[in-house]
PyMOL CGO cylinders between C-alpha atoms (Angstrom):
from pymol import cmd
from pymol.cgo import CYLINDER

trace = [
    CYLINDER, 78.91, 10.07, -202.75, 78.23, 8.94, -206.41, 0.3, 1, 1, 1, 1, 1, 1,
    CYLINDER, 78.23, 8.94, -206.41, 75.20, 9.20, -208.06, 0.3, 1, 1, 1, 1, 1, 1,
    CYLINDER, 75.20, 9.20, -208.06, 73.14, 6.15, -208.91, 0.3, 1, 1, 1, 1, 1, 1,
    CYLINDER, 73.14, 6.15, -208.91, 71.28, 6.59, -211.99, 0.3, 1, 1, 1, 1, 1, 1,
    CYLINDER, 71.28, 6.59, -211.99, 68.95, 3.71, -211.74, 0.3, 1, 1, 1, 1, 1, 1,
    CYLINDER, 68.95, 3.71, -211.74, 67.92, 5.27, -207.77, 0.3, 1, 1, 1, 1, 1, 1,
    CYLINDER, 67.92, 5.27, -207.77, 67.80, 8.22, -209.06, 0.3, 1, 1, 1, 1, 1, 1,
    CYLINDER, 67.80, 8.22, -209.06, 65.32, 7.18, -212.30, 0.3, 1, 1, 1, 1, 1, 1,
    CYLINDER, 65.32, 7.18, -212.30, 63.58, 5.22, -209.91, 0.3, 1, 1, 1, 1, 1, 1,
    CYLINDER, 63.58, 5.22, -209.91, 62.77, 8.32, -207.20, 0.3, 1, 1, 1, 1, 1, 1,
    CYLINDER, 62.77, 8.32, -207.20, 62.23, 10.50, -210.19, 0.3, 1, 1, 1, 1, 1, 1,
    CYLINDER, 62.23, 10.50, -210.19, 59.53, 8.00, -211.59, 0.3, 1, 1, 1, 1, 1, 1,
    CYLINDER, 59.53, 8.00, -211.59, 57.82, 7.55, -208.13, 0.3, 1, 1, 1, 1, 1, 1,
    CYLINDER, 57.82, 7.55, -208.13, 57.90, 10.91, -206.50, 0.3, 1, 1, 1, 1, 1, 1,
    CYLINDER, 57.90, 10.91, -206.50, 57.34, 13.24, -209.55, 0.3, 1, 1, 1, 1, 1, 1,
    CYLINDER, 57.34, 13.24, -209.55, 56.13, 11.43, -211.84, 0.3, 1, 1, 1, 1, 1, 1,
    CYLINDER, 56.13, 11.43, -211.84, 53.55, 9.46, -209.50, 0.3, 1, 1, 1, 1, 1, 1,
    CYLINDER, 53.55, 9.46, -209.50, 54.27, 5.70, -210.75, 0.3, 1, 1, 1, 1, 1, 1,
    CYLINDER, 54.27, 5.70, -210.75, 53.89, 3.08, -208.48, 0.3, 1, 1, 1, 1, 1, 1,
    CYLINDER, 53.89, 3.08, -208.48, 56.92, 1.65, -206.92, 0.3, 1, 1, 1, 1, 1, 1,
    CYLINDER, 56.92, 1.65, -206.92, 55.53, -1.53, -207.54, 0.3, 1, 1, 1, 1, 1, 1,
    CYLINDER, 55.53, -1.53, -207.54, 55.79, -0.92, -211.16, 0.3, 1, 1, 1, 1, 1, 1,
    CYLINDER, 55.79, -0.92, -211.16, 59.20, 1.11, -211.13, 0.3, 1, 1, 1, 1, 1, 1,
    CYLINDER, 59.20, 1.11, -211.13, 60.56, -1.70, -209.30, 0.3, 1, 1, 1, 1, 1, 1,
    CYLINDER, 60.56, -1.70, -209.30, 59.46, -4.49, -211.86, 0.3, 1, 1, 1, 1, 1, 1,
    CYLINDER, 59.46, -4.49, -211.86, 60.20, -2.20, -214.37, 0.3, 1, 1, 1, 1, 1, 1,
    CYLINDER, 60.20, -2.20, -214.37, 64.05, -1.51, -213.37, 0.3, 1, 1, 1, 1, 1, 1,
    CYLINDER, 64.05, -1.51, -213.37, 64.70, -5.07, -211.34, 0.3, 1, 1, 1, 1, 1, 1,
    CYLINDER, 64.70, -5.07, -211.34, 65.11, -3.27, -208.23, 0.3, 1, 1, 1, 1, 1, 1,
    CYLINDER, 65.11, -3.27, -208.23, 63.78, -5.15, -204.92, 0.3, 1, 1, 1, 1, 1, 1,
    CYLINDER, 63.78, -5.15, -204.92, 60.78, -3.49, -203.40, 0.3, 1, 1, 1, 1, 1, 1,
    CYLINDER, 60.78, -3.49, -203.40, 62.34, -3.08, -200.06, 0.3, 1, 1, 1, 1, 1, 1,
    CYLINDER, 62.34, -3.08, -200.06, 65.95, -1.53, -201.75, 0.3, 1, 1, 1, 1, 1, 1,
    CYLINDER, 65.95, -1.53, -201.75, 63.30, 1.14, -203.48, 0.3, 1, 1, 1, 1, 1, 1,
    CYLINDER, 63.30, 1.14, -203.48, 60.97, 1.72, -200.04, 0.3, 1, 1, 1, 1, 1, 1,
    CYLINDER, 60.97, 1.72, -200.04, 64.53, 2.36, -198.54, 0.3, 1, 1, 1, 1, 1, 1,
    CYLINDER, 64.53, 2.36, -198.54, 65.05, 4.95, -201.00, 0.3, 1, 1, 1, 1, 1, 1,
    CYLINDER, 65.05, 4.95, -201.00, 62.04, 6.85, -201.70, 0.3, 1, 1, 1, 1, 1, 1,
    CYLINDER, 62.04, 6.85, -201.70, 61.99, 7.09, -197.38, 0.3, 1, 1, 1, 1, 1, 1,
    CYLINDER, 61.99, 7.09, -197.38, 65.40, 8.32, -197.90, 0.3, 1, 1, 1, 1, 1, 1,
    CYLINDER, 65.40, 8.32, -197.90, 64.47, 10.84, -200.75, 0.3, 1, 1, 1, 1, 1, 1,
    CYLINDER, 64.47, 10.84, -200.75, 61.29, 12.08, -199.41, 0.3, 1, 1, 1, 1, 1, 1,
    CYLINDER, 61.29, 12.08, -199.41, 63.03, 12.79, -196.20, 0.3, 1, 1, 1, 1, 1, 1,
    CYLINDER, 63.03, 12.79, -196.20, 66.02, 14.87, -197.59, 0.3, 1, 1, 1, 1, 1, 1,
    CYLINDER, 66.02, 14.87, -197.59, 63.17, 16.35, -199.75, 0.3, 1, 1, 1, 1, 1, 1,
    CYLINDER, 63.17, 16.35, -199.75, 61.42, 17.75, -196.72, 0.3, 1, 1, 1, 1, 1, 1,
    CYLINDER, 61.42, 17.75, -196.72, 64.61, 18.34, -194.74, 0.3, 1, 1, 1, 1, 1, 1,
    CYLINDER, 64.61, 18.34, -194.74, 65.72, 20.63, -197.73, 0.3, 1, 1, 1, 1, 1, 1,
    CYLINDER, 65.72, 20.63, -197.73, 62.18, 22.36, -197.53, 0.3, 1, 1, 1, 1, 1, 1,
    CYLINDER, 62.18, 22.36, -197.53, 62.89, 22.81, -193.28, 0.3, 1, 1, 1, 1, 1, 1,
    CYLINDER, 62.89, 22.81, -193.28, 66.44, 24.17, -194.12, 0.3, 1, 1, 1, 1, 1, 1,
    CYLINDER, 66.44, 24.17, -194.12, 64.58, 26.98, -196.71, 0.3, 1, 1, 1, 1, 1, 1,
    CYLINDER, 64.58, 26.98, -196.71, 61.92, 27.89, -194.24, 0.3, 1, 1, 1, 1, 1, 1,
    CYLINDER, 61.92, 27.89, -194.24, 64.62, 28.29, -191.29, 0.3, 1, 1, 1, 1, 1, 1,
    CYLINDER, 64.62, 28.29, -191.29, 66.40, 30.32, -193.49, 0.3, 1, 1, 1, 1, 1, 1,
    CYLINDER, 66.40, 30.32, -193.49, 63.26, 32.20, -194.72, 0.3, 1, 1, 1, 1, 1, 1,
    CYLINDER, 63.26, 32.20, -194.72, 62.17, 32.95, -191.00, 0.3, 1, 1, 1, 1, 1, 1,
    CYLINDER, 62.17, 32.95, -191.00, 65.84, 34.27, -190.28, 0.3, 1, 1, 1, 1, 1, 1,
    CYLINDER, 65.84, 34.27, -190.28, 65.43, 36.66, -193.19, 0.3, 1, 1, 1, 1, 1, 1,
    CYLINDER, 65.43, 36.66, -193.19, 62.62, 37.89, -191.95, 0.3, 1, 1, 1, 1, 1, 1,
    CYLINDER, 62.62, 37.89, -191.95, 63.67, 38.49, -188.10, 0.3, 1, 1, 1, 1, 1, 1,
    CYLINDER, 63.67, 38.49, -188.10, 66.99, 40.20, -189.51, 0.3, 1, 1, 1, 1, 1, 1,
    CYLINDER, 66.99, 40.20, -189.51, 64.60, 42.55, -191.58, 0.3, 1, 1, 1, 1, 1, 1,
    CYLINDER, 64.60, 42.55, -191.58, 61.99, 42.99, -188.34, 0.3, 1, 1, 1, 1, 1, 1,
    CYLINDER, 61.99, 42.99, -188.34, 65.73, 43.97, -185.92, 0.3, 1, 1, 1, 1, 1, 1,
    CYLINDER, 65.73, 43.97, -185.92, 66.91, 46.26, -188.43, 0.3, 1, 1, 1, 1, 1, 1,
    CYLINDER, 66.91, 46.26, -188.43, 63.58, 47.96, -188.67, 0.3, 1, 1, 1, 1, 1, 1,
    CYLINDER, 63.58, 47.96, -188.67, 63.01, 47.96, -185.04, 0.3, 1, 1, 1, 1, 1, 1,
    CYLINDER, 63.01, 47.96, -185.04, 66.77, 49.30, -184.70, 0.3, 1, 1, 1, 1, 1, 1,
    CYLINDER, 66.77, 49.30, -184.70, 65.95, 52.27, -187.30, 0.3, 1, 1, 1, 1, 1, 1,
    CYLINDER, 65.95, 52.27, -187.30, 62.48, 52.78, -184.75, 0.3, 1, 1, 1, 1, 1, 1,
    CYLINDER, 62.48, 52.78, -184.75, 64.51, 53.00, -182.23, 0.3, 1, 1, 1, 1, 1, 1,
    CYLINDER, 64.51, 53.00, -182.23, 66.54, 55.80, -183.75, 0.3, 1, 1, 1, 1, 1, 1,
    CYLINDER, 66.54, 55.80, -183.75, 64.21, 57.63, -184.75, 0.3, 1, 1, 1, 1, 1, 1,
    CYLINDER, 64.21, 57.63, -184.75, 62.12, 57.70, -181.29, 0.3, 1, 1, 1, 1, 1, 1,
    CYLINDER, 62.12, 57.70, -181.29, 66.01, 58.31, -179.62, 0.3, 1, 1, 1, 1, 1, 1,
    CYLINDER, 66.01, 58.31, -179.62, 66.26, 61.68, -182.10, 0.3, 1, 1, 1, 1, 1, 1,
    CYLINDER, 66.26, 61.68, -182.10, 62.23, 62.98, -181.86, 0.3, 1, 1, 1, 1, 1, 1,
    CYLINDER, 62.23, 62.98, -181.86, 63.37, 62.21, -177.61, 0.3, 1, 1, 1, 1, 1, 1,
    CYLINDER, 63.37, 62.21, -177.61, 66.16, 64.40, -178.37, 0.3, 1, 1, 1, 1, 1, 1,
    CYLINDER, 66.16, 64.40, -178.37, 64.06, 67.14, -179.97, 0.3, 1, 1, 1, 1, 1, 1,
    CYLINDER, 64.06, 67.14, -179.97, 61.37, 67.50, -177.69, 0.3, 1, 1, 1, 1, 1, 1,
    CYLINDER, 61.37, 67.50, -177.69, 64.19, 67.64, -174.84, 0.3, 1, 1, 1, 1, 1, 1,
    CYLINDER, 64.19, 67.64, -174.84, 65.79, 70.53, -177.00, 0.3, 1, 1, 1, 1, 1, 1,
    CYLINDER, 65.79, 70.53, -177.00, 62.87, 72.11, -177.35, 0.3, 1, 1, 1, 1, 1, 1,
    CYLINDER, 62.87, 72.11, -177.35, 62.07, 72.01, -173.21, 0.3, 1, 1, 1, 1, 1, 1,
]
cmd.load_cgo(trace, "trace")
């Protein structure tokens, strides 16, 4: 999909820049509704994009918590096999 400059000026000026989107759209001619259409649009593919992060954060971290539950499990299998040697 191609990138619309004046959306994207207009998102930029509203969301990070905290400018009214009555202003922006007086400012740029854009309707009011055609710019609440697409800072609802932006903010949610804003916080989708934070979702998708955190998802992948959280899988990280259970990969990290197996593997070092798999190397407990190792070691309590060879201190088992020890104390059995040891019997």
């Amino acid at each position: 999909m191609a990138v619309n400059p004046k959306r994207e000026k207009a998102i930029q000026r509203c969301l990070d820049h905290g400018e009214t989107p009555a202003a922006v759209s007086a400012d740029l001619g854009v309707p009011a509704s055609t710019l609440r259409v697409w800072l609802l649009v932006a903010r949610l593919k804003r916080e989708l994009e934070v979702l998708r992060q955190e998802r992948n954060d959280q899988q990280q971290r259970h990969e990290l918590l197996l593997a070092e539950l798999q190397q407990a499990a190792n070691k309590q299998a060879e201190l088992k096999r020890l104390l059995d040697a040891k019997s």
